[in-house]
N, CA and C atoms as a LAMMPS dump frame, in Angstrom:
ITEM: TIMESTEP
0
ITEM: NUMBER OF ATOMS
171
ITEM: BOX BOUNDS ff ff ff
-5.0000000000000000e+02 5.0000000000000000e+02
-5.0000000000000000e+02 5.0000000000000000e+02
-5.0000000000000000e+02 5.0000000000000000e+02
ITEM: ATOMS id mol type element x y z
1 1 1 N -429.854 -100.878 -398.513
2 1 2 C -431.023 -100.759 -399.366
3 1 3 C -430.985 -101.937 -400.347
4 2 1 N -432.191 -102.919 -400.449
5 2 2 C -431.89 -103.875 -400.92
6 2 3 C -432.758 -103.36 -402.82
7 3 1 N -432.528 -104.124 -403.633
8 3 2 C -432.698 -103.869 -405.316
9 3 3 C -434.161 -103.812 -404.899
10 4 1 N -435.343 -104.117 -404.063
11 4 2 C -436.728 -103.691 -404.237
12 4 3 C -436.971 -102.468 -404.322
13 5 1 N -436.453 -101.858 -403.036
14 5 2 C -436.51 -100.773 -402.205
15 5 3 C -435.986 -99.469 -403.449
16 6 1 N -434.853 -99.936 -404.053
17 6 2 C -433.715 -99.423 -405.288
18 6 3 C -434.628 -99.175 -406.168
19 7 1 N -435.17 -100.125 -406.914
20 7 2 C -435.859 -100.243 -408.178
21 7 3 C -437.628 -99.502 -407.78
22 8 1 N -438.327 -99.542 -406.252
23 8 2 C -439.317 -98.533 -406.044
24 8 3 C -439.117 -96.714 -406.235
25 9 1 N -437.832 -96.555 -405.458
26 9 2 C -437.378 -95.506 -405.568
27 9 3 C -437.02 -94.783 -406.721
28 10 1 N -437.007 -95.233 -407.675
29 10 2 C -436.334 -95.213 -409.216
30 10 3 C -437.71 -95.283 -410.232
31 11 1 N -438.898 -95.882 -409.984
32 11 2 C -439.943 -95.517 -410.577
33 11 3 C -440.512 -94.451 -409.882
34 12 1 N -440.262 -94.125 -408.333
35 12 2 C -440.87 -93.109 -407.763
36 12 3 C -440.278 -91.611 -408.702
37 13 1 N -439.479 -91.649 -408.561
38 13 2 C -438.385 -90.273 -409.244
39 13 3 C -439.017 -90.267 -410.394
40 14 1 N -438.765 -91.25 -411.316
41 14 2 C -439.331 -91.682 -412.712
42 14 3 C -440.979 -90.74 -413.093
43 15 1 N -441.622 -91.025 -411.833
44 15 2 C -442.752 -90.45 -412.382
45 15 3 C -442.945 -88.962 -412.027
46 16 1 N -442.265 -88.479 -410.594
47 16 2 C -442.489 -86.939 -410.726
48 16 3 C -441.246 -86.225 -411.76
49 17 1 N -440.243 -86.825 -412.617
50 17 2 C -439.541 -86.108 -413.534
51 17 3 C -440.833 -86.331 -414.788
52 18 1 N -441.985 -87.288 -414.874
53 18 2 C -442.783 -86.939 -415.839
54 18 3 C -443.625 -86.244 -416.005
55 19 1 N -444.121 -85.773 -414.812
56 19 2 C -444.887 -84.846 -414.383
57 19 3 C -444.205 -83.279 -414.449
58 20 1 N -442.782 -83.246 -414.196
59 20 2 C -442.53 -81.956 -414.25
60 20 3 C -442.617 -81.617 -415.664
61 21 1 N -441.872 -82.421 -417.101
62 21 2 C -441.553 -81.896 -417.698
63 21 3 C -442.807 -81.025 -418.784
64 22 1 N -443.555 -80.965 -417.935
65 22 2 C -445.23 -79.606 -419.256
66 22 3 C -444.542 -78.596 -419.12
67 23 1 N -444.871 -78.202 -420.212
68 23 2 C -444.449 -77.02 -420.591
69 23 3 C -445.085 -76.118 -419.248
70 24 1 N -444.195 -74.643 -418.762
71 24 2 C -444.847 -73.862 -417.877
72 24 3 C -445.674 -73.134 -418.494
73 25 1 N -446.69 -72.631 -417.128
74 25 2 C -447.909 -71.649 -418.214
75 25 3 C -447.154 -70.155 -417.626
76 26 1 N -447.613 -69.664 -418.779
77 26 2 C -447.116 -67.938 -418.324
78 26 3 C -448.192 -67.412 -418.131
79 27 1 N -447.937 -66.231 -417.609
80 27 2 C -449.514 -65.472 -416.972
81 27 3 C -449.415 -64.219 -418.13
82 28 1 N -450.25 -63.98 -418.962
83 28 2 C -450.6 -63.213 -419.455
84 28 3 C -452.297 -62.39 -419.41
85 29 1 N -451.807 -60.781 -419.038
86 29 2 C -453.269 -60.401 -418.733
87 29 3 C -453.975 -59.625 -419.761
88 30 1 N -455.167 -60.193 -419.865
89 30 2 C -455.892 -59.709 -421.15
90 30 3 C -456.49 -58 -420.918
91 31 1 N -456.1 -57.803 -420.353
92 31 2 C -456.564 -55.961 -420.585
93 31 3 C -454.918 -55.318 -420.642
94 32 1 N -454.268 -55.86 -420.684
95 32 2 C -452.721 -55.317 -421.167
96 32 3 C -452.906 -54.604 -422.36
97 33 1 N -453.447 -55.761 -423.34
98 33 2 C -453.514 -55.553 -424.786
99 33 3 C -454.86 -54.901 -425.027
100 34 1 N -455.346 -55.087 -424.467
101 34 2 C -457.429 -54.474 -424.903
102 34 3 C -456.673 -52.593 -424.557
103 35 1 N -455.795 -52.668 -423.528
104 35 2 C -456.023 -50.853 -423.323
105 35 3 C -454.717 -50.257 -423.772
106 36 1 N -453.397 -50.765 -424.151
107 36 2 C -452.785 -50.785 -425.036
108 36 3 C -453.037 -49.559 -426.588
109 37 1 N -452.689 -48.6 -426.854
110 37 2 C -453.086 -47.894 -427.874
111 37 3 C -452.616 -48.616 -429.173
112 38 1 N -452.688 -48.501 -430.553
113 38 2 C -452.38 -49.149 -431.455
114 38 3 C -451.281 -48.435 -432.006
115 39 1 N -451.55 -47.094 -431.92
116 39 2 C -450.007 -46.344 -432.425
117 39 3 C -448.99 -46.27 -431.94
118 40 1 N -448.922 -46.775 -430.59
119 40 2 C -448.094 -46.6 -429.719
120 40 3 C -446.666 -46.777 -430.093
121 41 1 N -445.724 -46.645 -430.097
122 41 2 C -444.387 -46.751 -430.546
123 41 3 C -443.325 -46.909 -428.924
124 42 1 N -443.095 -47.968 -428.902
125 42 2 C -442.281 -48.244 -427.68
126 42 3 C -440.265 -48.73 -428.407
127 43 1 N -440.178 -48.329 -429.322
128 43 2 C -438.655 -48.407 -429.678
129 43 3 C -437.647 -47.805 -428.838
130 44 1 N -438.009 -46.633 -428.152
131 44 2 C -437.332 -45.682 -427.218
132 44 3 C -437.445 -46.252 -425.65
133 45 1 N -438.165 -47.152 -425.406
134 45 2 C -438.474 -47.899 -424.256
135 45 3 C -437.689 -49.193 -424.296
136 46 1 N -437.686 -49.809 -426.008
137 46 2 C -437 -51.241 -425.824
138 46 3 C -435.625 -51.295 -425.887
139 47 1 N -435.258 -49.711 -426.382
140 47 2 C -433.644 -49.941 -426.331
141 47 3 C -432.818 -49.39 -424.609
142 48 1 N -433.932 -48.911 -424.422
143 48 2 C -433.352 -48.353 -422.737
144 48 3 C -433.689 -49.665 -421.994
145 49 1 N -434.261 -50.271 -422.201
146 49 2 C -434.356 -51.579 -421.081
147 49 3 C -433.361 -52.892 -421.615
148 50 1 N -433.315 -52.436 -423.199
149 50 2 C -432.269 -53.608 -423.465
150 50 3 C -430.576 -52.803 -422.842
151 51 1 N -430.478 -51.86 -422.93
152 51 2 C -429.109 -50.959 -422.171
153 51 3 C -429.24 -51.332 -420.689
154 52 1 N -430.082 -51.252 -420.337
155 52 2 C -430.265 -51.33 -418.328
156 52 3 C -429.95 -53.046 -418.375
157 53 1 N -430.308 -54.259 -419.484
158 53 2 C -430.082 -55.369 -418.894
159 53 3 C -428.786 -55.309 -418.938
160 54 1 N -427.43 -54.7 -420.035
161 54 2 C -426.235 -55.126 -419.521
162 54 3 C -425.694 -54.512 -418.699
163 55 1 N -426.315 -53.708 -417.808
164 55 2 C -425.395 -53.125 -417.13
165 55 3 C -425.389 -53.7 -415.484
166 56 1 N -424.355 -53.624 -414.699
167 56 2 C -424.227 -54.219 -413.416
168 56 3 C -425.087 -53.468 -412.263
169 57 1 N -425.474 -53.617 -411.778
170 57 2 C -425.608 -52.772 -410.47
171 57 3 C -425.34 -53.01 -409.448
């Protein structure tokens, strides 16, 4: 591989590592929150799912 071929390949890379680095989009769905109650109290939900992440299965 001669330094052309080297130095093409090296702007090639160059530009899809610039392209990757945007931020990712997350998917968030808007009737989650529209039907969502306001009183709702999920404390008893966030500590059982934070217990289930350390555990092995």
């Amino acid at each position: 591989m001669n330094d052309k071929q080297l130095q093409a390949l090296v702007r090639k890379n160059a530009a899809k590592a610039a392209k990757v680095t945007g931020k990712p989009r997350t998917f968030s769905d808007p009737t989650l929150e529209a039907t969502r109650s306001p009183e709702r109290d999920d404390s008893d939900a966030q500590k059982i799912f934070k217990e289930m992440k350390k555990r092995e299965f």
